[in-house]
C-alpha positions in Angstrom: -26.9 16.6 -9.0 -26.0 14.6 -5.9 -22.9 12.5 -6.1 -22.8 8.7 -6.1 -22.0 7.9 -2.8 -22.6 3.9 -3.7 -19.8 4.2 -6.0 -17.6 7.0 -3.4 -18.0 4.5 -0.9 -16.9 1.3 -3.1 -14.0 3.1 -4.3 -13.2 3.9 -1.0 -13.3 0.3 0.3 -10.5 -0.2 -2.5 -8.9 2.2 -1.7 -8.9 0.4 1.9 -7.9 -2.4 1.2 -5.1 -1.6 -1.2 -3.0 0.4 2.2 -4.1 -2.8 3.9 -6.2 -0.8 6.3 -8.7 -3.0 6.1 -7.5 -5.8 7.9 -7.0 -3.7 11.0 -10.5 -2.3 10.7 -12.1 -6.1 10.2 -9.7 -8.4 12.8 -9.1 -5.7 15.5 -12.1 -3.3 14.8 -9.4 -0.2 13.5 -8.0 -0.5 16.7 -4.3 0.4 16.0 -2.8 0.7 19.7 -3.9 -2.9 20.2 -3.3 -4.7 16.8 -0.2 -7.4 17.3 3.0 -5.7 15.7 2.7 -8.3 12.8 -0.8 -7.3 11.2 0.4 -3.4 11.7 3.5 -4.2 10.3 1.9 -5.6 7.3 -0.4 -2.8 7.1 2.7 -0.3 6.4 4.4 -2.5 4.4 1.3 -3.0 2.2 0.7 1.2 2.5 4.1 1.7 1.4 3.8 -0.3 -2.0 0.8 1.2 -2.7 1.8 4.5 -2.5 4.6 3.7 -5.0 2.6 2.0 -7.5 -0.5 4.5 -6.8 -2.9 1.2 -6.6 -4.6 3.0 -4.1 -5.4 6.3 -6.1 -6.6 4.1 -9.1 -10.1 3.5 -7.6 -10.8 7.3 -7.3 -9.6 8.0 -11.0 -12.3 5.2 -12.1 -14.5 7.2 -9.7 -14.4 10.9 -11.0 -14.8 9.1 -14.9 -17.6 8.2 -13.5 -19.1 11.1 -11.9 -18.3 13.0 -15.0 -20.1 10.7 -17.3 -23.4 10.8 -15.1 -23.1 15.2 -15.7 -23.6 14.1 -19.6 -19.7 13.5 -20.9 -19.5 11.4 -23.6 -18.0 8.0 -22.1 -16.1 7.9 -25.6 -14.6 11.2 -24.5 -13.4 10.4 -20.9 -10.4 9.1 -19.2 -9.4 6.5 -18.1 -11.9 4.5 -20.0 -14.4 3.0 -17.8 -13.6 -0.9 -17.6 -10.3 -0.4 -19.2 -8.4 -2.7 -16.7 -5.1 -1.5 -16.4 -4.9 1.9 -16.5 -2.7 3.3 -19.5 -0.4 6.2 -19.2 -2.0 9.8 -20.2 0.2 12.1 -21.0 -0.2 15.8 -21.7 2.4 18.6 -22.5 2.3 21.6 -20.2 3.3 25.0 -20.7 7.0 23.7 -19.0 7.0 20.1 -18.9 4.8 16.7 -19.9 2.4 15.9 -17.0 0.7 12.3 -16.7 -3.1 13.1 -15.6 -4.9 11.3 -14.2 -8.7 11.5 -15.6 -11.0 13.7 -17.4 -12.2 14.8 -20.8 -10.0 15.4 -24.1 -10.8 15.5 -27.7 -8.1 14.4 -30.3 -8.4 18.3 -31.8 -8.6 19.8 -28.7 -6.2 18.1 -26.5 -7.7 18.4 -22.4 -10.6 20.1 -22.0 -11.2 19.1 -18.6 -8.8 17.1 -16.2 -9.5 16.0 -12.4 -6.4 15.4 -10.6 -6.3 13.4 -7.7 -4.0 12.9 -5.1 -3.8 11.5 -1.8 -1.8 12.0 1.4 -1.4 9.0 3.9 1.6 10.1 6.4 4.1 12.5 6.7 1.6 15.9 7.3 5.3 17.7 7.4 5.4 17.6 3.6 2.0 19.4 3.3 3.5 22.2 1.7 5.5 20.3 -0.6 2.0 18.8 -2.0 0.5 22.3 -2.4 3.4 23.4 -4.0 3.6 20.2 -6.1 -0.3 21.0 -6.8 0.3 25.1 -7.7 2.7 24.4 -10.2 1.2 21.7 -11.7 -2.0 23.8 -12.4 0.7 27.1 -13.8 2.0 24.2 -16.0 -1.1 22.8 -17.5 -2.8 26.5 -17.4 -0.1 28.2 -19.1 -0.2 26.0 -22.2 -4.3 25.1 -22.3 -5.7 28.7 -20.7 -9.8 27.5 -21.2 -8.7 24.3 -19.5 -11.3 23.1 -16.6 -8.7 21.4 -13.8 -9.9 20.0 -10.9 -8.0 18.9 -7.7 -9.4 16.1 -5.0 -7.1 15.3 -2.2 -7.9 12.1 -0.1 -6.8 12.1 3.3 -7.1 9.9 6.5 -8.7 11.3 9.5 -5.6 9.5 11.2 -2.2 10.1 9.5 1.2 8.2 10.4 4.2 9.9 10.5 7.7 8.0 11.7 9.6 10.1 14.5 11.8 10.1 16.6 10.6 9.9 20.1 13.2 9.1 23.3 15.5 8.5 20.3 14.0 5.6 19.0 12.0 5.6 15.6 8.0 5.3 16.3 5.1 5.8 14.4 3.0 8.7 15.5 -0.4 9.2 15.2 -1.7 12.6 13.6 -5.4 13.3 13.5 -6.8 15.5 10.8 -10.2 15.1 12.4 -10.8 14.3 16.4 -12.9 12.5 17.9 -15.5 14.5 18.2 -15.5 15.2 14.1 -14.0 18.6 14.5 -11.0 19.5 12.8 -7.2 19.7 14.6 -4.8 22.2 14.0 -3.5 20.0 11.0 -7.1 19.7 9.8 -7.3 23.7 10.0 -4.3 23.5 8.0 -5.4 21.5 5.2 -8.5 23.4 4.6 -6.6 26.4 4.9 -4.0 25.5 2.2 -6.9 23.8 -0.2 -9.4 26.4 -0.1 -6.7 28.7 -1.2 -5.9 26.6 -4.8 -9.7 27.7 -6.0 -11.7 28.8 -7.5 -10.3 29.7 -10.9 -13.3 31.7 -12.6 -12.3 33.6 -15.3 -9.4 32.3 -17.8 -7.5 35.6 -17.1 -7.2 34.3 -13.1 -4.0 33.6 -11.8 -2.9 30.4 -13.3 -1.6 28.0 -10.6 -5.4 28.2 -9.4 -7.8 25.5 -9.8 -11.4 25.6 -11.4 -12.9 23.5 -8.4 -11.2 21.8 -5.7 -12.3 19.1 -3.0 -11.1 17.3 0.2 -12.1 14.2 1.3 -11.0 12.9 4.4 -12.0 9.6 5.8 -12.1 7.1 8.3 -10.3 4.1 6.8 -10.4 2.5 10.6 -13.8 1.4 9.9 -15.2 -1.2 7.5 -16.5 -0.2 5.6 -14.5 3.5 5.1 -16.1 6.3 5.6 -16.3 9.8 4.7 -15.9 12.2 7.7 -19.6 13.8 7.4 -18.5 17.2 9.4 -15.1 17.8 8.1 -14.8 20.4 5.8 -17.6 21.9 7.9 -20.7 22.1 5.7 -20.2 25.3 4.0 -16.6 25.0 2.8 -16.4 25.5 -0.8 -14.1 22.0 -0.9 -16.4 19.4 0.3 -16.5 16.6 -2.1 -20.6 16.9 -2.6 -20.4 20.1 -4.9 -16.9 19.2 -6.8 -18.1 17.6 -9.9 -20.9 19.9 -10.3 -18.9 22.8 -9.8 -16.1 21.6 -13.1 -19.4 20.9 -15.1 -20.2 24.5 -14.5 -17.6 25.6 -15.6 -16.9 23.6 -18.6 -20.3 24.7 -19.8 -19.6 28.5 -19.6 -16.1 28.1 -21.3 -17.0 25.8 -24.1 -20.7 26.3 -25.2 -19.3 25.9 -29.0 -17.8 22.0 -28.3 -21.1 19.7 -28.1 -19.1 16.7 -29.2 -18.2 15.4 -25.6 -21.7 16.3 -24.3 -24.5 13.6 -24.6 
């Protein structure tokens, strides 16, 4: 079934305007070379908190609960709880260590029968591999302990990252495009779709385990009001484009747990 891009889009526009992007996109029309050094500064400032209090990653958690319930999950059965407010704590123990998740399907008998893990990355493209290798073992981890376990991986990216360098020996923020301007992909685009399509798909239970049963990127223009998703980038038949995700872990749950009608409608 087709995703809900109402609800994408509004949890996008959160997602906006908790990294304060939005009031570059509203009062200078996402224009970031001609902003006044206040608003930008306030911008990063208001990305930076963010980032450590993951308000802007909230909105998609509340988002894939959603899509799952509209596949035929039990909204008893999903997490976080829709409406919930503040978002409580889950916590699941891996093969090697206790993972907080972030949303997905358990039953008290059971444990996790289907987790969605999403992550975003705002600046710094130079810890790319650091995130894929954060995102490997995480899926080893959770794999090695729950085998049957549906995991799902969305990464939400910018088509224009920040990173701070140093340029003429002074400390400047740099722009680095994931997509151009004429919607193709750049080198660190290629990358990313390189290093994504590579974490799926996990098939069979036997597969390697730092694999993921489905896996999607999103990137998107968060210099427009409001955001909005990049509608060439991945090109339109990557296996990681955001349209076949949920359908894709719903598949899979199905073939692995045809004897656990509980969390189904």
């Amino acid at each position: 079934m087709p995703i809900d891009r109402a609800l994408l889009e509004a949890a996008l526009s959160r997602f906006q305007a908790a990294i304060g992007y939005d009031a570059i996109a509203i009062d200078h029309q996402g224009d970031w070379s001609t902003a006044p050094a206040a608003a930008l500064n306030a911008a990063r400032q208001k990305r930076a908190s963010a980032i450590r209090g993951e308000a802007h990653i909230r909105p998609i958690y509340d988002y894939c609960t959603a899509e799952l319930v509209a596949r035929g999950f039990r909204q008893s059965s999903v997490f976080p709880q829709p409406g919930a407010g503040r978002r409580a704590r889950t916590k699941v123990h891996g093969g090697f260590f206790e993972k907080e998740v972030d949303a997905g399907v358990s039953l008290e008998h059971t444990g996790p029968l289907l987790i969605v893990s999403g992550k975003a990355m705002l600046t710094a493209s130079r810890n790319l591999k650091n995130r894929i290798e954060e995102a490997i073992a995480d899926a080893a981890n959770l794999h090695t302990r729950y085998p049957m376990l549906c995991f799902g991986f969305v990464m939400v990216v910018p088509s224009r990252m920040e990173t701070e360098k140093d340029v003429s020996g002074k400390r400047q923020w740099v722009n680095e495009l994931v997509v151009g301007a004429d919607g193709k992909s750049t080198p660190l685009g290629e990358n990313l779709l390189r290093y994504l399509e590579q974490l799926q798909p996990r098939v069979d239970i036997t597969e390697t385990l730092g694999r993921y049963e489905a896996v999607a990127l999103a990137a998107v223009d968060f210099d427009r009001s409001p955001p909005r998703l990049c509608p060439d980038f991945p090109p339109t038949k990557s296996p990681i484009r955001i349209e076949g995700f949920f359908d894709l872990l719903h598949q899979r749950f199905i073939e692995r747990n045809r004897f656990i009608s509980e969390v189904l409608e």
